[in-house]
C-alpha positions in Angstrom: 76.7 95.3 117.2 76.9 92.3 114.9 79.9 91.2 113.7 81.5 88.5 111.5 85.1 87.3 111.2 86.5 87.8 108.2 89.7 86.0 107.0 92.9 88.9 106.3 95.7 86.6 105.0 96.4 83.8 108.0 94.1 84.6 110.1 90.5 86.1 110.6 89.5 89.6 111.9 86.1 91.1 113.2 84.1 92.9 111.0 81.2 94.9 111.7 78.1 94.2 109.6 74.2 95.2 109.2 72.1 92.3 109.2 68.4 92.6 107.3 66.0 89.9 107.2 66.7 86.5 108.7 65.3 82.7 109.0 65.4 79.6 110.3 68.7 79.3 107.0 69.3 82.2 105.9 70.4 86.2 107.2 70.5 88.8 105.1 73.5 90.8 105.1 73.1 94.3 104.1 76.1 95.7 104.7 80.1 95.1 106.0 80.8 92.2 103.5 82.0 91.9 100.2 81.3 89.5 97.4 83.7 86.3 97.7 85.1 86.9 100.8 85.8 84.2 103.2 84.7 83.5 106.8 83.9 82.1 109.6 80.3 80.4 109.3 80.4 77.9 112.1 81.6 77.5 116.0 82.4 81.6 115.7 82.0 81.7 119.2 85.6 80.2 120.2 87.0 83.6 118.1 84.4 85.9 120.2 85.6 84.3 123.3 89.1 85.2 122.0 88.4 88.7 121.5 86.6 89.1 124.6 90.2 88.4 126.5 91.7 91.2 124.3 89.5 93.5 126.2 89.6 92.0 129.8 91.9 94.1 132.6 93.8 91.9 135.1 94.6 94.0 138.1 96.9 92.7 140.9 
């Protein structure tokens, strides 16, 4: 699933989106964002690495 992180007030949440054609510049996005809104376009992957711990279990 591709997803992008969308900002919701002070901070930034992940969105699901479908993705059409892509280039070297450019990725079409087809659906899951809206005109105008804002986010994250560049070192994205410190957020995934957050939401990755959300889903980690620590057992003892």
């Amino acid at each position: 699933m591709d997803v992008v992180f969308v900002q919701e007030g002070d901070y930034f949440e992940a969105t699901p989106v479908i993705l059409g054609e892509k280039d070297d510049q450019w990725v079409e996005v087809i659906s899951g964002l809206d005109a105008g809104q804002r986010y994250v376009s560049k070192n994205s992957f410190f957020m995934k690495a957050e939401l990755g711990k959300e889903g980690a279990i620590h057992e003892d």
